[in-house]
C-alpha positions, 0 to 999 in steps of 0.5 A: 500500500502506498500509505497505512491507512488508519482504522478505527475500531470501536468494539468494547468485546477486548478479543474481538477487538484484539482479533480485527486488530490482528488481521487489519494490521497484517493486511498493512493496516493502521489500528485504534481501538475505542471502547466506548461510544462517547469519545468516537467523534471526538477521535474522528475530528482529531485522527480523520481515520480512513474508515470506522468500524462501528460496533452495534452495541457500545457503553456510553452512546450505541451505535446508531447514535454515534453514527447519526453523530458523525454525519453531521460532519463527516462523511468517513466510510463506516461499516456497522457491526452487529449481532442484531440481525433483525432487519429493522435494525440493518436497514435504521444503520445503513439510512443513518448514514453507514456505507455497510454492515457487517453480521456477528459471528463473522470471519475476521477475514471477510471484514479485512475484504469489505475494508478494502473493497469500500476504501476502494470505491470510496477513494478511487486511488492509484496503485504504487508502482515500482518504475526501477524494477521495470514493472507497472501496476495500472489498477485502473485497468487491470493491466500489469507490464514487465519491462515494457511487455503487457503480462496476460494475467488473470484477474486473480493473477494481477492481484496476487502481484499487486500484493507482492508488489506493494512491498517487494522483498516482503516475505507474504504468508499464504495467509495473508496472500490469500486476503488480497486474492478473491472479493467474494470471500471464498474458501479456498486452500494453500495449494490454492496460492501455491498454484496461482504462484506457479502461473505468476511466475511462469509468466514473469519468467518468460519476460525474465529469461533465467530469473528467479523472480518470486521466491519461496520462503521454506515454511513461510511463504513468497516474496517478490524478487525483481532485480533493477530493469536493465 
């Protein structure tokens, strides 16, 4: 990622909190956590965090409250999150304002994948390239050129690169390569990853005859390994 963008948790459930931090952090994430409802707006004037995620139920001011509150100066992306599943309530969050929400139990992984999507339609911004390997990442379109040679990758293909790209070097668990892979949350294995790396690489190498340009880290995961173009 270009830059960490800082998100705002608010979940007075400590493990939970500790958990979305876990994952937010290691999908390059910034983190806060509040606890109760009456200190969020202060914190968003001050802090201007990318994206908050709301919980339902809070001491001090609940969260259709501290929602109604922040859109009367801000319009931050917020996802609610609630064990509240009846529908009166998804709909009351989403016309105060929420950009979405998310239903308790749910998969840590799932929310790191709605974050991403939503900073992704709601700030439209361009992806990090890196001109001195040679490489370019036009996320606009989905194209991705290596030396000058457009790479015929598939769409999971191009994020997984995007991911490695974002910072070369950077040994990427399978883990966390799998958060950056497919938007629909699906459930998919380490040989998942495995296989699209071997396709990856097999089109990298064909633009770098001989080089060993993403490498796999016994027990850990795969780095990009681009040497300077030239």
């Amino acid at each position: 990622m270009e830059q960490e963008h800082q998100i705002l948790i608010v979940e007075d459930e400590p493990k939970l909190a500790a958990l979305l931090t876990d994952y937010l952090r290691a999908a390059g994430f910034g983190t806060q956590v509040l606890t109760d409802g009456r200190e969020v707006a202060a914190v968003v004037r001050q802090d201007q965090p990318a994206l908050v995620l709301l919980d339902l139920m809070l001491p001090g001011k609940d969260g259709l409250e501290v929602c109604r509150e922040l859109r009367t100066f801000s319009d931050v992306p917020i996802v609610m999150v609630t064990a509240r599943v009846e529908e009166i309530d998804r709909l009351l969050g989403l016309e105060l304002g929420a950009d979405d929400y998310i239903c308790k139990p749910f998969s840590p992984r799932e929310v790191v994948a709605r974050v991403k999507a939503i900073l992704r339609r709601t700030q439209g911004r361009p992806e990090a390239v890196d001109q001195a390997s040679g490489l370019v990442i036009d996320e606009a379109s989905y194209v991705a050129i290596l030396d000058g040679q457009p790479l015929d990758l598939t769409p999971v293909e191009f994020r997984l690169l995007k991911a490695l790209a974002a910072s070369p070097g950077r040994v990427y668990s399978r883990d966390q390569l799998l958060d950056h892979l497919y938007d629909d949350h699906r459930v998919v294995t380490d040989r998942t990853v495995d296989s699209h790396v071997k396709n990856l690489r097999r089109k990298l190498e064909q633009v770098r005859s001989g080089e060993d340009v993403i490498r796999s880290i016994y027990g850990v995961g795969y780095k990009l390994d681009l040497l300077p173009a030239g």
